[in-house]
N, C-alpha and C positions, 0 to 999 in steps of 0.2 A: 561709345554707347555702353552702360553698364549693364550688362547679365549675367547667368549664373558661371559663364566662362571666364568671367573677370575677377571674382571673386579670390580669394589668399587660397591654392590651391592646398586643401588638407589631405592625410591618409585616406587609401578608397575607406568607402562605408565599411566595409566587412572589418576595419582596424579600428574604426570608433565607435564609441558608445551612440548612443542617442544626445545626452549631453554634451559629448564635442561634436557632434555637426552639428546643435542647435548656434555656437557658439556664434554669434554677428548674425544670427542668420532672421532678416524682419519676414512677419507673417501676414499676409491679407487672408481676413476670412470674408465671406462672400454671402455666410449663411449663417444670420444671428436672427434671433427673437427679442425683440423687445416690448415684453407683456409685464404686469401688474405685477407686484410681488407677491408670491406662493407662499399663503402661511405653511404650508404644506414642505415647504424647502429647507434640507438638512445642510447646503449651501453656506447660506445666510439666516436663518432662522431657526435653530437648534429649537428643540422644546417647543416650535410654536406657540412663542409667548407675543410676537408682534402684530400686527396688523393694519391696514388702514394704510395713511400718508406715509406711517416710519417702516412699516413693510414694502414701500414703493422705494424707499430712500435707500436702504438696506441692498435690493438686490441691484441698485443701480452703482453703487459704492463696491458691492461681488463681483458685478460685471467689469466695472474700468479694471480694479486691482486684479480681477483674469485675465484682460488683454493685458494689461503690463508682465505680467509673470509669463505669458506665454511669447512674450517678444510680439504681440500683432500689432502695426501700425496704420492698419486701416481696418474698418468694418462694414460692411452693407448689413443692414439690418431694419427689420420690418415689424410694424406693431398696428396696432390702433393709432385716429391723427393724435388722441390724446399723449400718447405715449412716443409716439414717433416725434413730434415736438418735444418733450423733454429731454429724451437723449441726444437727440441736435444739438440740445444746448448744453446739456452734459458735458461732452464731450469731443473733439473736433474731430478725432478718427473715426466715429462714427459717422457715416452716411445713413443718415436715415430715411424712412420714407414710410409709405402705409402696404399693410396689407389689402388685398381688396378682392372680390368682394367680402366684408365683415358683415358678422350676423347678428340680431339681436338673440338669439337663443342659443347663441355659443358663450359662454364662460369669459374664454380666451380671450376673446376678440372687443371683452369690456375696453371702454365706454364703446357699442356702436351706435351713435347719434342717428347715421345713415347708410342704409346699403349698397346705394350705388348714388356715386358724386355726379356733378354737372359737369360739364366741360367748364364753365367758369367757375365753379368751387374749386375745382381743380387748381387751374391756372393759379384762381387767390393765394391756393392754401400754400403753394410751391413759390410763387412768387414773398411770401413774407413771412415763411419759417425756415427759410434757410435747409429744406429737405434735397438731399439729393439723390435718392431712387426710388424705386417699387418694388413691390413684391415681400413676400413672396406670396403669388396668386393661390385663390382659393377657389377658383371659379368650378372645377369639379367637385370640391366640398359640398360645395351651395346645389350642386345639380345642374348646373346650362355649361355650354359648351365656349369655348374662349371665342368663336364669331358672334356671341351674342350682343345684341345692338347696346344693350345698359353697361359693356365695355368698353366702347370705342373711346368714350374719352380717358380713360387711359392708357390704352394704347396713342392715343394722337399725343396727348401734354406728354409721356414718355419719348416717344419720339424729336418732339418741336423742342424739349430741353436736354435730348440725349442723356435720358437719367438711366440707369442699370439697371434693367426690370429680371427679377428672379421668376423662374416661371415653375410651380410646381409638375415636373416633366415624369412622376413616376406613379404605379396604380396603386401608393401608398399601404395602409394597414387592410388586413382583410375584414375588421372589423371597426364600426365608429359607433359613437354614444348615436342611434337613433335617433333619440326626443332630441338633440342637439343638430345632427345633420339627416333630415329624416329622407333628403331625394340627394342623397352621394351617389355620386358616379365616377367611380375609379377610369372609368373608360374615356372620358374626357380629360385624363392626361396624357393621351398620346400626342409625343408631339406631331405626328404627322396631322395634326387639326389644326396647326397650328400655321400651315402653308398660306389659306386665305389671308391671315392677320399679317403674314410676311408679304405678301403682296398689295398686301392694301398702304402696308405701315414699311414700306421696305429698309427703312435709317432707323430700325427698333435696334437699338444695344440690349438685345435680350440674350438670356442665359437658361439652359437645360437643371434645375436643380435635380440631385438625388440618380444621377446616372450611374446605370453598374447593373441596374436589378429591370425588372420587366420592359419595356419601350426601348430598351438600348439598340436594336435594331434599326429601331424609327429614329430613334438620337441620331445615330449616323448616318441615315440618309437624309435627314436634315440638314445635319453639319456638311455634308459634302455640298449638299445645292447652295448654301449661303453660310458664305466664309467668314462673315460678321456673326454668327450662330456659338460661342460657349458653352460650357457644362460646367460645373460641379461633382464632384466627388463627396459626397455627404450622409451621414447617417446610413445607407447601403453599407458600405466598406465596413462599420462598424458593428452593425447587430445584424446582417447577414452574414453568412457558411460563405467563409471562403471560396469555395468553391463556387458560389452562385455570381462572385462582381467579378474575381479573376478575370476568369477567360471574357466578358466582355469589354475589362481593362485595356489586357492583351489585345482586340479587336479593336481598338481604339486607337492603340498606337498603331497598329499593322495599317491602316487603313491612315495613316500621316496625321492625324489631329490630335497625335498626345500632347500637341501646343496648344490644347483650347482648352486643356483641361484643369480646373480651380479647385482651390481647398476650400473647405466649408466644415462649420460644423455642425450646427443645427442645433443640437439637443443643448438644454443645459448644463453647462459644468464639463464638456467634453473635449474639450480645445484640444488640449495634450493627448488625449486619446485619438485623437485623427491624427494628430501628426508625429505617432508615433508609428500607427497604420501607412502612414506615407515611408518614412523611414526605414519597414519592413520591407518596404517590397522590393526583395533580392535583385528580380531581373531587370526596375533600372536602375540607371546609374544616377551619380551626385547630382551633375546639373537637371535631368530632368526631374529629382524630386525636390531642387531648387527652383524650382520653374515652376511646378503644381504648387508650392508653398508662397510663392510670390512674383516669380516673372511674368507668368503668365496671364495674372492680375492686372498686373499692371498694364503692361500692353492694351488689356480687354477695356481698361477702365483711362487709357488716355495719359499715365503720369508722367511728367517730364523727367528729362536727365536729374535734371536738379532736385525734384520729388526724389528719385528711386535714390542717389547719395543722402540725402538727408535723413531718410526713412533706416539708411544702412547706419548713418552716424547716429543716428538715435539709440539705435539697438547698442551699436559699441560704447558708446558711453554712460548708458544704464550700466550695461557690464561691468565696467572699469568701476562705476559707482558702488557697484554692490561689493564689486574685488576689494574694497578699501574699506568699506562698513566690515565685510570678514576679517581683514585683516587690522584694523582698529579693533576688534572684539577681541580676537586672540590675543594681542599686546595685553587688553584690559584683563584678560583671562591669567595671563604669565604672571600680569605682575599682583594679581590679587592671592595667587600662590606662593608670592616670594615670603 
């Protein structure tokens, strides 16, 4: 069975850079956005000179060439159906799927055709776009609570297809655009609301997004009652004081579920800065930050032996690829001085 135990054992962390332990090393992110292109994005659109269709094309072309430079070989990621269909097809390591509920008076969340799906839209929509999860949920954006009846059919087609439903689990920004979300309730991310839906829905492949910061308490006693229950590490770790994810980190391993714990990155443009956050953290050791960067993915999300070697040979022979574009360049480089 391959895990982070198995792996070319290298110098502890404290002997390498960042760069030599990224070295073979494949990434699942857990926590991508896939929304409209940002004329607004210094990314993929310097100047703000694009827009429209080649603005949509743009940031979908920024996104594949960031997972490949960050080494990620799989992604969970959520959009509009509009947008969750294109990067399906986009790209294979995407898993895509919809956000929900989406609003018409959010931005973000263009095209929302519809606020809440049917149980047979549903089914349709999964059944012939090749989508393969949900989330990540809005339902405290919107204001009603994750038991609310114009949910269940996502809860049910996530269950009946075991697709990877992201669950926004944290009491997010202390402020929201108003006119955009005018009845937010931070308070409906706890996941302890979330027991009924596990009882109703008990074979949910759900996941805690954004643990570290408020509800971490409620995260783990979550996770303790049902051992199919996940989290993420995302966006907290990065733009919160150290001091505020730490010690719930630390609470997380003490309490035996530093194996349910996923990388994620959320924001745009931030791949490498979570996983360099991962990297830092002194008190664990290789394999457990081998493990939040991809074993522990995997496991959550089902991949075979044969996945997890393939996903590992991918990465090394990008590598080797790139080792030889370098050093092709330097020969062209030598003898253009001679």
């Amino acid at each position: 069975m391959l895990s982070a135990c198995c792996l070319l054992i290298l110098p502890t962390v404290n002997a390498q850079t960042f760069e030599q332990f990224m070295r073979g090393q494949p990434v699942i992110d857990v926590h991508l956005h896939l929304y409209r292109g940002d004329a607004k994005s210094e990314h993929y659109n310097p100047g703000g000179l694009q827009n429209g269709a080649t603005l949509d094309s743009l940031r979908e072309a920024w996104l594949i060439e960031t997972l490949d430079r960050n080494q990620v070989v799989l992604a969970i990621g959520g959009g509009s159906v509009k947008y969750a269909k294109e990067y399906a097809k986009a790209d294979t390591r995407i898993w895509a799927g919809i956000t929900f509920p989406c609003s018409k008076q959010v931005a973000r969340d263009w095209p929302c055709e519809k606020e809440f799906m049917t149980l047979e839209e549903l089914k349709e929509l999964y059944a012939n776009h090749n989508l393969r999860a949900m989330g990540e949920t809005l339902f405290n954006y919107y204001g009603i609570p994750p038991t609310d009846p114009r949910l269940d059919p996502y809860w049910a087609v996530a269950e009946a297809l075991q697709l990877p439903i992201g669950v926004h689990a944290d009491a997010g920004p202390n402020k929201v655009n108003e006119r955009e979300r005018p009845n937010y309730r931070p308070d409906y991310a706890d996941p302890e609301l979330l027991r009924p839906v596990l009882e109703k829905y008990p074979n949910l492949k759900l996941y805690l997004m954004h643990y570290g910061d408020t509800y971490s308490q409620q995260a783990l006693a979550l996770m303790r009652d049902y051992p199919g229950v996940y989290c993420d590490i995302s966006a907290i770790s990065l733009y919160q004081p150290k001091e505020v994810w730490e010690p719930n980190l630390r609470m997380l391993y003490a309490s035996r579920l530093g194996d349910r714990l996923m990388f994620g990155s959320d924001f745009e443009g931030t791949i490498e800065d979570n996983l360099r956050v991962i990297y830092n953290i002194g008190w664990l050791n290789e394999a457990q930050k081998r493990d939040i960067m991809y074993f522990n993915a995997a496991r959550f999300l089902g991949l075979s032996e044969s996945e997890k070697h393939l996903h590992h040979r991918v990465v090394l022979s990008k590598m080797q690829e790139q080792r030889a574009k370098m050093e092709e360049q330097r020969v062209k480089n030598k003898d253009g001085n001679l």
